[in-house]
VOPAGU-2260 file (C-alpha; in pm, 1 decimal, decimal comma):
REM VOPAGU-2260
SITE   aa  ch    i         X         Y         Z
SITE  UNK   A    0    1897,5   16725,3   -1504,1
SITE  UNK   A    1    1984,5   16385,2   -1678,2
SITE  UNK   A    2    1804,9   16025,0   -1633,0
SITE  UNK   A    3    2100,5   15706,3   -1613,6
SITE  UNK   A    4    2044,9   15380,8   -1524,6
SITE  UNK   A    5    2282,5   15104,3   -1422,6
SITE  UNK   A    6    2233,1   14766,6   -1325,3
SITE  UNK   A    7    2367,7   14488,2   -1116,5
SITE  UNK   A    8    2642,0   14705,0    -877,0
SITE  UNK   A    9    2671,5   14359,6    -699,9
SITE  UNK   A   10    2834,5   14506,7    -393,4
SITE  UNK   A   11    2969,5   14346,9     -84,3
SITE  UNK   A   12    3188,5   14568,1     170,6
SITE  UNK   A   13    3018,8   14344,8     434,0
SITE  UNK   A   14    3053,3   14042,9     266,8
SITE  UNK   A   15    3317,9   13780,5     124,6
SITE  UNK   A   16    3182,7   13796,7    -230,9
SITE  UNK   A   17    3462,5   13899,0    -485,3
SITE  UNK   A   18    3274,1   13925,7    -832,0
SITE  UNK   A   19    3600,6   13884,5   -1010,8
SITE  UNK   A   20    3540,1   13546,9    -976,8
SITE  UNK   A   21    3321,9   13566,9   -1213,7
SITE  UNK   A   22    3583,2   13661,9   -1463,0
SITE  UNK   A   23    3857,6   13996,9   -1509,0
SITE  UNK   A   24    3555,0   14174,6   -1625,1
SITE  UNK   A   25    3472,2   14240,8   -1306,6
SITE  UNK   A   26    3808,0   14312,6   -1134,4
SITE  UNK   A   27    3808,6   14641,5    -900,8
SITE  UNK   A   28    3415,1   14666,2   -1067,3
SITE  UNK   A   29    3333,0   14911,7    -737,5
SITE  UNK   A   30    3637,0   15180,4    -786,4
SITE  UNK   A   31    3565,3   15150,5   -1170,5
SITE  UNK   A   32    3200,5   15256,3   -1138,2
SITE  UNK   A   33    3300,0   15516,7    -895,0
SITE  UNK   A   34    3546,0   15672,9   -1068,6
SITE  UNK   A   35    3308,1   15665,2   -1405,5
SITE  UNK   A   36    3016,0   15766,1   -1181,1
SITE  UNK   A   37    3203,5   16096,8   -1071,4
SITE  UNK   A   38    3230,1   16165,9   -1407,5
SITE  UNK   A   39    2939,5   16174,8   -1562,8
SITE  UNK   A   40    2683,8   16196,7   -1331,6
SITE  UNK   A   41    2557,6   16529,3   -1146,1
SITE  UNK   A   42    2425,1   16638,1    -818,8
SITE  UNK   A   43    2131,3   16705,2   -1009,7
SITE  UNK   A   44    2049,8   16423,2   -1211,7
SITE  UNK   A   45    1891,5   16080,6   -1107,5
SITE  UNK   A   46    2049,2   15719,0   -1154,4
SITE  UNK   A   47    1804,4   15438,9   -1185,0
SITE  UNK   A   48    1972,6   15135,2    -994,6
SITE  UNK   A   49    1744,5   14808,1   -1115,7
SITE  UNK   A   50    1845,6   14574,1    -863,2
SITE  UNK   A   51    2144,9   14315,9    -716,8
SITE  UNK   A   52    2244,1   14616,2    -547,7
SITE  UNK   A   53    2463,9   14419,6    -297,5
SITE  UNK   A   54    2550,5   14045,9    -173,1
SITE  UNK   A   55    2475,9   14134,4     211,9
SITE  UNK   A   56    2240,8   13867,7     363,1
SITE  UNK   A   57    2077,7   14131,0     606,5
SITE  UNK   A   58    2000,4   14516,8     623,9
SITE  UNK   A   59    2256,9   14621,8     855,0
SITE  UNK   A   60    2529,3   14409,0     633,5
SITE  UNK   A   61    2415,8   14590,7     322,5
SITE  UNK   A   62    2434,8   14955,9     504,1
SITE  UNK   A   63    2799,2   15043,5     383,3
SITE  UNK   A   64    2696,8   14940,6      67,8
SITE  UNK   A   65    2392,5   15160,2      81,2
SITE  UNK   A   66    2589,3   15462,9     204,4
SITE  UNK   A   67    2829,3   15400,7     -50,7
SITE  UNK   A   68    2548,8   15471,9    -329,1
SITE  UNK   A   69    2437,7   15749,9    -129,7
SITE  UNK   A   70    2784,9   15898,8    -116,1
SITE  UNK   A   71    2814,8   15922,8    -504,7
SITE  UNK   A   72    2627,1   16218,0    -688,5
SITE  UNK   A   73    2279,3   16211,5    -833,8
SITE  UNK   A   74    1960,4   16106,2    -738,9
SITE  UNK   A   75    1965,3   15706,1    -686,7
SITE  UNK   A   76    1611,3   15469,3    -712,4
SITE  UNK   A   77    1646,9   15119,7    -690,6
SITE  UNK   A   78    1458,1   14810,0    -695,1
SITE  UNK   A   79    1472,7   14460,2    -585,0
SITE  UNK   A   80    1696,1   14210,1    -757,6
SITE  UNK   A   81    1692,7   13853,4    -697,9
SITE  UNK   A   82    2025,1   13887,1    -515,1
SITE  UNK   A   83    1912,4   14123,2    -281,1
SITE  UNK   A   84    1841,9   13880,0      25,0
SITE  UNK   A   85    1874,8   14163,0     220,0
SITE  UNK   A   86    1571,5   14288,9     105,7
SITE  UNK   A   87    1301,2   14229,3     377,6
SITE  UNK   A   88     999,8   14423,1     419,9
SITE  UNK   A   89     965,4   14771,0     192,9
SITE  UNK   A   90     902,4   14991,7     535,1
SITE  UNK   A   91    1235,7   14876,2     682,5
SITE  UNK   A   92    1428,3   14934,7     419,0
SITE  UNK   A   93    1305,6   15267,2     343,1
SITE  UNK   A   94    1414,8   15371,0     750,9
SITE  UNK   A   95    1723,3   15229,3     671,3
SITE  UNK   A   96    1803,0   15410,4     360,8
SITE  UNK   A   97    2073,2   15716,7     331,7
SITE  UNK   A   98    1988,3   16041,4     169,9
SITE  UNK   A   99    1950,4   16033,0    -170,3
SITE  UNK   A  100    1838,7   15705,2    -203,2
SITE  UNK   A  101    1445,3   15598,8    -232,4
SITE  UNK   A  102    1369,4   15238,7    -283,7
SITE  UNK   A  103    1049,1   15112,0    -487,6
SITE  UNK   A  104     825,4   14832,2    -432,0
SITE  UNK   A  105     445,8   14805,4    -569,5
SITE  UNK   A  106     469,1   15190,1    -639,4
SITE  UNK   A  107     639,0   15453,5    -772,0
SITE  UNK   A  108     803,0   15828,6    -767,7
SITE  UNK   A  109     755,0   16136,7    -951,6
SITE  UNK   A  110    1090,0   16286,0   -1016,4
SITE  UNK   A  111    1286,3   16530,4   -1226,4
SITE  UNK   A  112     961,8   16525,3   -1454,8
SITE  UNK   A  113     945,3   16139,7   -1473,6
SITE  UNK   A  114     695,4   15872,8   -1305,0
SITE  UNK   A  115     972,3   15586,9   -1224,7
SITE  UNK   A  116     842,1   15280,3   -1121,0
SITE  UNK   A  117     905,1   14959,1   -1143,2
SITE  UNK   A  118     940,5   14562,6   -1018,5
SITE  UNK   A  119    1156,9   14228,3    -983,4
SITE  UNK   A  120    1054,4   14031,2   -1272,6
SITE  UNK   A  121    1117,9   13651,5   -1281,4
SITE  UNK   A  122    1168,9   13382,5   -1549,3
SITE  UNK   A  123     978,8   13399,1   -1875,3
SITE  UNK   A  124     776,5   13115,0   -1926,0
SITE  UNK   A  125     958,2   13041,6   -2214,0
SITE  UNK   A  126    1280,4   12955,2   -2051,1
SITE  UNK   A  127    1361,0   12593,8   -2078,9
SITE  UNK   A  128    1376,6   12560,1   -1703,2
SITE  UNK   A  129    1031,9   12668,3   -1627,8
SITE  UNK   A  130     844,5   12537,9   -1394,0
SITE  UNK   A  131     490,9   12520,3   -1202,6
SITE  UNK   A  132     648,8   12680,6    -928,7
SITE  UNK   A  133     815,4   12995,3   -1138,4
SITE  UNK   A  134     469,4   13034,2   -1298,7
SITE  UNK   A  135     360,5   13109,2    -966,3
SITE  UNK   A  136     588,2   13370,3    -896,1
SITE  UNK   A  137     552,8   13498,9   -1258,5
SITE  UNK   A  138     209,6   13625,1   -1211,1
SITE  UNK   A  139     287,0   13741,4    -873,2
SITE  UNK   A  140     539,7   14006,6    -999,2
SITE  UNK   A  141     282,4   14053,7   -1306,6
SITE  UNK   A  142      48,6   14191,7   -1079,4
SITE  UNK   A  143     352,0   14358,0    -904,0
SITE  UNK   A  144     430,6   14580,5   -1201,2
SITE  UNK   A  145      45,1   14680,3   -1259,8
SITE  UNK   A  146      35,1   14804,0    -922,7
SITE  UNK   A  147     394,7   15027,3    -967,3
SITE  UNK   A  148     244,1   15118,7   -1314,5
SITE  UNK   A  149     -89,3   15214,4   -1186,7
SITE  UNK   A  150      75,6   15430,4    -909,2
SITE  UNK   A  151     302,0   15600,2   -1220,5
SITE  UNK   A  152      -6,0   15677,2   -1418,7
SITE  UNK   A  153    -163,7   15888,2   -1136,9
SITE  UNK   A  154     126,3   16081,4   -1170,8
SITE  UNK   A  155      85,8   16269,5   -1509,6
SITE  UNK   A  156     440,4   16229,0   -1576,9
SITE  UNK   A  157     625,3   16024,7   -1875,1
SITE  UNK   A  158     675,1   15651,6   -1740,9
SITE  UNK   A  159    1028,2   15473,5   -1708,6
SITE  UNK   A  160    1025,5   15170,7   -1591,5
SITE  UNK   A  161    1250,2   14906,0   -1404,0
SITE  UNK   A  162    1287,1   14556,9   -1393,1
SITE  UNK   A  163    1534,6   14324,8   -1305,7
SITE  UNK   A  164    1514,6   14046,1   -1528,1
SITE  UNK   A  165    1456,6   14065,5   -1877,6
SITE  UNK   A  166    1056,7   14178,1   -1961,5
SITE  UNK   A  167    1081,1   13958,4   -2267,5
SITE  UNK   A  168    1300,9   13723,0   -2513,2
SITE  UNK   A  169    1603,1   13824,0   -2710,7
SITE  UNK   A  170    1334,7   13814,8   -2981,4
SITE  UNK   A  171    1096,8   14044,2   -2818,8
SITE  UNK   A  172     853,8   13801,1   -2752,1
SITE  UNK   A  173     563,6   13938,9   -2580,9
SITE  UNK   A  174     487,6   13863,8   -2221,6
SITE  UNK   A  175     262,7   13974,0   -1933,3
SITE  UNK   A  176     515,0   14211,6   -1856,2
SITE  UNK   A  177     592,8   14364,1   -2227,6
SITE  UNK   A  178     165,1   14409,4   -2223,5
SITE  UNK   A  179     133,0   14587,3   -1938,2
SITE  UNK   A  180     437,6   14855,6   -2059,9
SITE  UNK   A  181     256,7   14922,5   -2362,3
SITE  UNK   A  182    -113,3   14958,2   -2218,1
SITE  UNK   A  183      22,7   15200,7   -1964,1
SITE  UNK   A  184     203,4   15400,7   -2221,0
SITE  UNK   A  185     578,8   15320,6   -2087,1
SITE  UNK   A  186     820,8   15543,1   -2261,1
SITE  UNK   A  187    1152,8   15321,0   -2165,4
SITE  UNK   A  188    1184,0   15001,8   -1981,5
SITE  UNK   A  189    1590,8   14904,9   -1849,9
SITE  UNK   A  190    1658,8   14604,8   -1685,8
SITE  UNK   A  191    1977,9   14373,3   -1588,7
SITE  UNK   A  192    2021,5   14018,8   -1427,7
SITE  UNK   A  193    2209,1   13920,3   -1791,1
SITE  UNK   A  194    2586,5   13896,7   -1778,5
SITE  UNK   A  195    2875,4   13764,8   -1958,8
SITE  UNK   A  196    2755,6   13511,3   -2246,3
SITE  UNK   A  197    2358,4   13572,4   -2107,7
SITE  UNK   A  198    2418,5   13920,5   -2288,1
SITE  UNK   A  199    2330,2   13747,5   -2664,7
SITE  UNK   A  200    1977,0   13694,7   -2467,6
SITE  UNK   A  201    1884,4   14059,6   -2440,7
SITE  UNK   A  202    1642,0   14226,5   -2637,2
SITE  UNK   A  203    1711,3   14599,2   -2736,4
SITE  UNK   A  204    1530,0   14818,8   -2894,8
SITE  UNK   A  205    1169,0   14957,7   -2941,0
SITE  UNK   A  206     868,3   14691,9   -2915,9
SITE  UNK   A  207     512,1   14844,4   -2941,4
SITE  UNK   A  208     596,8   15174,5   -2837,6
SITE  UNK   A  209     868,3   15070,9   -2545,2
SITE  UNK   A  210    1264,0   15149,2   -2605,5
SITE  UNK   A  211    1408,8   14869,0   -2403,2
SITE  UNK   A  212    1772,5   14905,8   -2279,5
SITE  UNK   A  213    2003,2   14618,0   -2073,9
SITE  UNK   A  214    2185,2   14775,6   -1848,0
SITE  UNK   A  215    2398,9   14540,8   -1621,7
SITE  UNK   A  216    2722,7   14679,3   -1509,2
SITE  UNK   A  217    2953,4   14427,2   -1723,9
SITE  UNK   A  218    2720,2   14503,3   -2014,4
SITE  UNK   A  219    2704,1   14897,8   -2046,1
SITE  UNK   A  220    3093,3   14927,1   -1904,2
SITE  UNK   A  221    3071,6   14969,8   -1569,8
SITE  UNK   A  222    2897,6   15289,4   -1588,3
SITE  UNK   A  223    2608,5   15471,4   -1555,0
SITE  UNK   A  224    2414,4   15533,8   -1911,8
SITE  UNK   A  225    2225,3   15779,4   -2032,0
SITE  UNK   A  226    1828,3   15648,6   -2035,4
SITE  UNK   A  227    1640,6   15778,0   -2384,2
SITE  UNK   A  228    1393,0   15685,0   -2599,0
């Protein structure tokens, strides 16, 4: 049993949302992380998926997309990206979701000898953009991830951890978010959200006790990485 992640599948069978737009990078992006997928990843080993899973608007538009990730081997756990506009109500989406696939929100799993858990994130209040409005929702996914890591403690189990957008600055800043991984012990925290030229913004790397890994598709290749610390 092996532990991947990969971030930021961006997927839309349902939907007109061609991500080669967004440069030839990201041409055929779905048949190359399938085919690289198949590859490397086993029946019995679990892919961690932190969010943009797909560009569908509503549940039933993101269900091919879903059964798509259920269709390829492995495990899969995902969580909420701030693409996912699909992405209404934890209780639906869980009766909506194929085998194989378990979704997290405010909680979190034991599996293959691992706590995963995990949340959204949201702009660091450093970003230059930043404003009373984004603090808001700042300390509302703060308290999100103390929840999922509280959940992951009761567990016994080593804690990985997902977020979406970055937990701290290319610098490794510390944040609400990089505090609460290293009170709860967090072995390894992956996250996306950063392509293209946002990639020089990542931080990599171990920061009080936490090996942090970016993992968007473009980033990592398209394919699904091996998680260590």
């Amino acid at each position: 049993m092996a532990l991947y992640a990969l971030g930021d599948l961006h997927l839309s069978e349902s939907v007109d949302k061609p991500m080669d737009v967004f440069g030839d990078d990201w041409r055929n992006h779905r048949e190359r992380i399938e085919l690289a997928w198949r590859s490397i990843v086993l029946a019995s080993d679990i892919v961690l998926l932190p969010g943009d899973i797909s560009w569908a608007m509503t549940l039933d538009e993101a269900a091919p997309d879903l059964h798509w990730i259920s269709s390829l081997p492995g495990s899969k756990v995902m969580i909420r990206g701030n693409h996912d506009y699909w992405w209404h109500g934890i209780g639906k989406v869980r009766r909506a979701l194929p085998a194989g696939v378990l979704a997290l929100q405010n909680d979190a799993v034991a599996l293959g000898g691992y706590a995963i858990c995990g949340t959204r994130g949201w702009l660091l209040p450093s970003h230059p953009r930043f404003t009373d409005h984004d603090h808001t929702i700042y300390l509302r996914e703060v308290e999100r991830l103390r929840l999922s890591l509280t959940q992951a403690a009761r567990l016994g189990q080593p804690i990985v951890a997902m977020m979406h957008f970055p937990p701290c600055t290319q610098t490794g800043e510390a944040t609400r978010f990089t505090e609460l991984l290293e009170q709860f012990g967090v072995c390894v925290c992956v996250y996306g959200h950063l392509h293209g030229a946002a990639h020089r913004y990542a931080f990599e790397g171990v920061r009080g006790g936490v090996s942090y890994r970016l993992v968007s598709a473009d980033y990592v290749g398209f394919q699904p990485v091996p998680v260590v610390w």
